[in-house]
matplotlib code that plots the C-alpha trace (Angstrom):
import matplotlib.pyplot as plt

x = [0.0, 2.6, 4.4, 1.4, 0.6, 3.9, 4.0, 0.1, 1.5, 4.7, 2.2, -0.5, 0.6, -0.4, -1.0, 0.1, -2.0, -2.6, 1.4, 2.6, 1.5, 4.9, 5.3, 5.8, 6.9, 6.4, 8.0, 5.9, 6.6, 4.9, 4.9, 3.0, 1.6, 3.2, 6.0, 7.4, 6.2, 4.0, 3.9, 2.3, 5.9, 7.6, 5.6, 5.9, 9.5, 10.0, 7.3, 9.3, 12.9, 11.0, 9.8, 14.0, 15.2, 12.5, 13.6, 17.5, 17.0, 15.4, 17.7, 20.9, 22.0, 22.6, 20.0, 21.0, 22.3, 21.6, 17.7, 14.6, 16.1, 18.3, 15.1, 13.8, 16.6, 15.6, 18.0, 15.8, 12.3, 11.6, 9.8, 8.0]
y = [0.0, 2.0, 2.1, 1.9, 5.7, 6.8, 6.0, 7.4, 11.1, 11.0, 10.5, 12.6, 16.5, 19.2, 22.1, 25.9, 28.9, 28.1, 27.6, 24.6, 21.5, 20.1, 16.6, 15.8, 13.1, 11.6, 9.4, 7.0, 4.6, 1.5, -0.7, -3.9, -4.8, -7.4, -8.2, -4.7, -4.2, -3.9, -0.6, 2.5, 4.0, 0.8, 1.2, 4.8, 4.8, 1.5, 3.3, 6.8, 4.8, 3.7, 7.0, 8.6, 5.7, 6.0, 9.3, 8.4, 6.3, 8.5, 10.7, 8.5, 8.4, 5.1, 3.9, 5.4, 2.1, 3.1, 2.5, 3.1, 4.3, 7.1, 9.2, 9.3, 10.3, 7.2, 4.1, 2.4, 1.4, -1.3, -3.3, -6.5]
z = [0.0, 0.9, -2.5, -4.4, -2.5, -3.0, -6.8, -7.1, -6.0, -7.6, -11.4, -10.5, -12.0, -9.1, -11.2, -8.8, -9.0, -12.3, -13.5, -15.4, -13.7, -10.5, -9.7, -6.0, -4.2, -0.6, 1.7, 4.1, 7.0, 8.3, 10.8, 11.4, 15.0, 16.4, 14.2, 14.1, 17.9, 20.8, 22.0, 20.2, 20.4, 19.4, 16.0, 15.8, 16.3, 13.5, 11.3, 11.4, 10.9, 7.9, 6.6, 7.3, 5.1, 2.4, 2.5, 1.7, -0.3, -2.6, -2.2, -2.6, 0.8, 2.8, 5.4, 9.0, 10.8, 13.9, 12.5, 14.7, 17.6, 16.1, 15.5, 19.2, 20.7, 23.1, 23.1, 25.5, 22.9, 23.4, 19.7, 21.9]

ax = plt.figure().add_subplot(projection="3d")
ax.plot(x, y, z, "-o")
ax.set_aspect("equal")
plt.show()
C-alpha cells in the first residue's frame, strides 16, 4: 500500500496557481503490530525509521544504521 501511494502522488501532475503542472513526491513509514512491535511507540519509532530511510534512499543516501532508535533520541524502545 505503501508504495502503491507513494508512486500514485509521484504520477499525478499538481498544477500551482494556475502555473505549469509540479510533480511531488512523498515518503511513508509503516509498521505492522506485532512483528514490528507492541507498544504505540515501538511502532511509531520503527514506522518513522522507515519513513528517514525511504527518505535516503530516494535521495541517494545510505539507510542510518543506527535505525529506529536514532530518531527518538531514546535508546531504550523497546519493539516487543
Amino acid at each position: 500500500m505503501r508504495a502503491r501511494l507513494e508512486q500514485a502522488v509521484k504520477n499525478h501532475k499538481f498544477a500551482v496557481h494556475g502555473r505549469k503542472p509540479v510533480q511531488i513526491s512523498i515518503s511513508l513509514g509503516s509498521a505492522s503490530f506485532p512483528e514490528d512491535g507492541r507498544t504505540f511507540d515501538a511502532l511509531m519509532a520503527v514506522a518513522d525509521s522507515r519513513l528517514y530511510d525511504a527518505k535516503a534512499a530516494r535521495s541517494g543516501r545510505p539507510p542510518n544504521p543506527a535505525g529506529y532508535q536514532s530518531f527518538t533520541g531514546r535508546r531504550n524502545v523497546p519493539t516487543n
